[in-house]
N, C-alpha and C positions, 0 to 999 in steps of 0.2 A: 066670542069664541064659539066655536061650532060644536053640533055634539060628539062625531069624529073624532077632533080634535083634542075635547074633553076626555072621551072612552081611554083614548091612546096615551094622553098623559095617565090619565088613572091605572091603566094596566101596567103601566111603566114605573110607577112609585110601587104597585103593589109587589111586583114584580123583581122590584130592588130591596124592596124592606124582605120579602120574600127567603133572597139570597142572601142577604146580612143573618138573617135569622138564623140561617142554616148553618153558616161561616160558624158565626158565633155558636151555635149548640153542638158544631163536630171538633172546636176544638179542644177542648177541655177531654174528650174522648182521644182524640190523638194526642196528644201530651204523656194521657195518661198510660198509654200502650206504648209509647218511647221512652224507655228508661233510658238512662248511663250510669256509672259509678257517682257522675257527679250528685243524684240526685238522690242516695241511698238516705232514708231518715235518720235524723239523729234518735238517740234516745231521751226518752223523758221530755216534760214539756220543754217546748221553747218558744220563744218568744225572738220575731223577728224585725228586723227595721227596714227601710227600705230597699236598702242593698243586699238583704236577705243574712247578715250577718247575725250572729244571737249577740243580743245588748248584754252587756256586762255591767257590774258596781264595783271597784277594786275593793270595796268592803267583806264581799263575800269571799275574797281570795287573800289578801292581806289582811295584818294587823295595823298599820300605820302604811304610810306611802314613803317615807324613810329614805332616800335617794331615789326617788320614783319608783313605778313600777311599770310591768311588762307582760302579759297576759299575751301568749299564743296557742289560739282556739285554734287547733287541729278538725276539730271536725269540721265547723263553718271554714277554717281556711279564713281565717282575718286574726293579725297583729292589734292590741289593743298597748297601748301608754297614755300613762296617770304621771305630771311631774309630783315633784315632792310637794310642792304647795295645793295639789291640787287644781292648779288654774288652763291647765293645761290637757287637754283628752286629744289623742293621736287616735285615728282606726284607718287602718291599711288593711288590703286584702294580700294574701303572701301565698307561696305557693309551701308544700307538710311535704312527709316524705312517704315514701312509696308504697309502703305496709305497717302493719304493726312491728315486724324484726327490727326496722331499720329506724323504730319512734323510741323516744325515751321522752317520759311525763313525768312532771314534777316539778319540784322546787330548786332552783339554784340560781345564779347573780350571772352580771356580766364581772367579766376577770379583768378583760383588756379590751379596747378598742385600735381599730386597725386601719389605715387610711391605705389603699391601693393593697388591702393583703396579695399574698404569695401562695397560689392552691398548689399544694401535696397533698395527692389522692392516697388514704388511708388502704392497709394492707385488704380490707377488706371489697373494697371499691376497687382495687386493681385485680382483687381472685375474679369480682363479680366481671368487671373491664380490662382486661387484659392489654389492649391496646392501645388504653388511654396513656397520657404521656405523666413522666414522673412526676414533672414539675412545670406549673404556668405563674410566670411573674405578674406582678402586682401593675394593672395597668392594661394588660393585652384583651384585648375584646374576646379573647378566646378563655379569660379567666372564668370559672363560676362564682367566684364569691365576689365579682362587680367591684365596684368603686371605694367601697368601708364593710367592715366586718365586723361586729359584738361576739366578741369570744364568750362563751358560758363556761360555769364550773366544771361543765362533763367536758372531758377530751374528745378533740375534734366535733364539738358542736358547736354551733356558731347561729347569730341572726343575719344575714349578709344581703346584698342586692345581688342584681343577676344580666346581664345583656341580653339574656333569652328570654323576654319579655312573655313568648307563650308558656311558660312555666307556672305563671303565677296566677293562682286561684287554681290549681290542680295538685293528685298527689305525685310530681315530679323531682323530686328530694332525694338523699342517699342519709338522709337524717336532720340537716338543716332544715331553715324556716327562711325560706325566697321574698324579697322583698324586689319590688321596681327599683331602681339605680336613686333613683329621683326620692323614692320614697324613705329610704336606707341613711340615704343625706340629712334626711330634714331629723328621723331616730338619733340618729348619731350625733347631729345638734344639741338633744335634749338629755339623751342617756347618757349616762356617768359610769366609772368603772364603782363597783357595788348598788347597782340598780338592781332590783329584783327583779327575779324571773320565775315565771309558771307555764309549765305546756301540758297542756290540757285536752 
């Protein structure tokens, strides 16, 4: 190999490692100058897994797993179920609702399950949408509550799936917990009417 030859390749590696360098040292600077909503901190420590969801123990939220349980992390935006035996861990990412007005956190169960629910937009939902329609039956791609629904002890809250697939891992909600179509199926497999529930 000539020295030419040599020179050229060498200014050509150094050249590339050069540019990686840089790639690599500006982005961590532009990330950090592009906010969204999505990326606002939580509070207090957390701890994250790879999907960037916070790990849970249903120990720290329940006493017993008692007809399973159901953990919906509003701030990570991920569904967590525990069956009753324990042998069992679900995590889904879901989509929360759109402010704090429109969240309610706490404690309560599933009441009923619902296969192809029937959405009637709630009087508040229609001041805020005026336009939206009364009533979409159980089945129509045009439903928001998707394929199954977990009724909760509050009225008109519900865990449900969604056709709007961009929904999900956002705050896109009108107070529901957005789950994929797909994902809502497999819940609804293992959840029972008196399963626990926490949104947090």
């Amino acid at each position: 190999m000539s020295n030419d030859t040599r020179q050229n390749l060498n200014r050509r590696l150094f050249l590339g490692a050069a540019a990686t360098a840089l790639t690599a040292a500006a982005l961590p600077a532009a990330a950090q100058t592009s906010t969204t909503e999505a990326d606002t901190p939580l509070a207090g420590p957390v701890r994250n897994n790879a999907s960037a969801f916070r790990t849970m123990e249903w120990q720290d939220h329940f006493d017993n797993l008692h007809n399973g349980a159901i953990i919906a992390d509003l701030d990570s935006r991920a569904l967590h179920y525990w069956s009753e035996d324990g042998a069992t861990y679900l995590l889904f990412p879901c989509s929360v609702p759109l402010n704090e007005e429109l969240t309610k956190r706490g404690r309560t169960e599933v009441i009923q399950k619902v296969e192809n629910p029937v959405w009637i937009p709630t009087k508040g939902e229609l001041e805020r949408n005026p336009d939206w329609p009364r009533r979409v039956e159980g089945g129509s791609p045009e439903n928001p509550l998707g394929v199954r629904a977990l009724y909760l002890g509050w009225p008109a809250y519900r865990i449900h799936g969604t056709h709007d697939t961009r929904k999900i891992g956002r705050r896109s909600s009108n107070g529901c917990v957005g789950l994929y179509n797909e994902h809502i199926l497999e819940l609804y497999g293992y959840a029972k009417v008196g399963t626990q529930v926490r949104l947090i």
